[in-house]
C-alpha positions in Angstrom: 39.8 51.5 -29.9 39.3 54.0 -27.1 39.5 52.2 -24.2 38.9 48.4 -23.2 35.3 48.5 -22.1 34.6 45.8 -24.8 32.3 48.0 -26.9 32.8 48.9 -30.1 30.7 52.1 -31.7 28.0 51.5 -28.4 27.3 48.0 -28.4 28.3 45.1 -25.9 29.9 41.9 -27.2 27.9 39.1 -27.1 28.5 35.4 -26.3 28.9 32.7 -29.0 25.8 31.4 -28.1 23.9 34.7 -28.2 25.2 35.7 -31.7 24.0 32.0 -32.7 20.9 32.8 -31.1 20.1 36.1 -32.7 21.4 34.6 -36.1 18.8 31.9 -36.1 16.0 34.5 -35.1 17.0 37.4 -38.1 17.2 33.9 -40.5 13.5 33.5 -39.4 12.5 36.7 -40.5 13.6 36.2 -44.2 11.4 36.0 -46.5 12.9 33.2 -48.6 12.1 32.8 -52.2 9.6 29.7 -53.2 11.2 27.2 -55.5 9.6 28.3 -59.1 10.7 31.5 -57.8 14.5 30.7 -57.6 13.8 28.3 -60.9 12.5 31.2 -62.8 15.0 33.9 -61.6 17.8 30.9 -62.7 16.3 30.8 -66.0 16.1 34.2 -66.8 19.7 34.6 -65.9 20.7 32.4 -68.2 18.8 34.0 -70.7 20.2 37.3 -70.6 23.5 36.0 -70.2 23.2 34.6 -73.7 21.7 37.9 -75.1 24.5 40.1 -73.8 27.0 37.7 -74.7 25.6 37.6 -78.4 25.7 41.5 -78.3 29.1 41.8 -77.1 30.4 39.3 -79.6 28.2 40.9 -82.7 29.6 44.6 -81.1 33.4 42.9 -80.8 33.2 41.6 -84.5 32.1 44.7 -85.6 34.5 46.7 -83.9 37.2 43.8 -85.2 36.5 44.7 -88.5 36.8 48.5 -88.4 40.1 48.3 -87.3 41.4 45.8 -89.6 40.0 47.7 -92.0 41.5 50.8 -90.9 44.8 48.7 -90.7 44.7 48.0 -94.2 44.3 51.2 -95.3 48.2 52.2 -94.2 
């Protein structure tokens, strides 16, 4: 802090109720997603959680067996 003019990088504080305020007016301007939006997004998720969990099990099994293999050469 350079000095204590109460600014930090250029900009004045603001009241409690100010922040409040511009925190309800920025929420406004979000575009928020309908619900079969946020239902098909979940969904998909899911999905390709499965998938990449299926890989990386198939990928870990496989990689499992090459060293045990390679172990068992010794």
């Amino acid at each position: 802090m350079a000095s204590g003019s109460g600014t930090e990088a250029g900009r004045p504080k603001v009241s409690p109720g100010d922040f409040v305020r511009q925190v309800r007016q920025e929420t406004r301007k979000v575009a928020w997603p309908t619900r079969r939006e946020t239902m098909v997004t979940t969904i998909m998720v899911f999905i390709l959680t499965t998938v990449l969990a299926l890989f990386f099990l198939g990928v870990d099994w496989v990689l499992a067996s090459i060293v045990k293999w390679l172990v068992n050469l010794g």
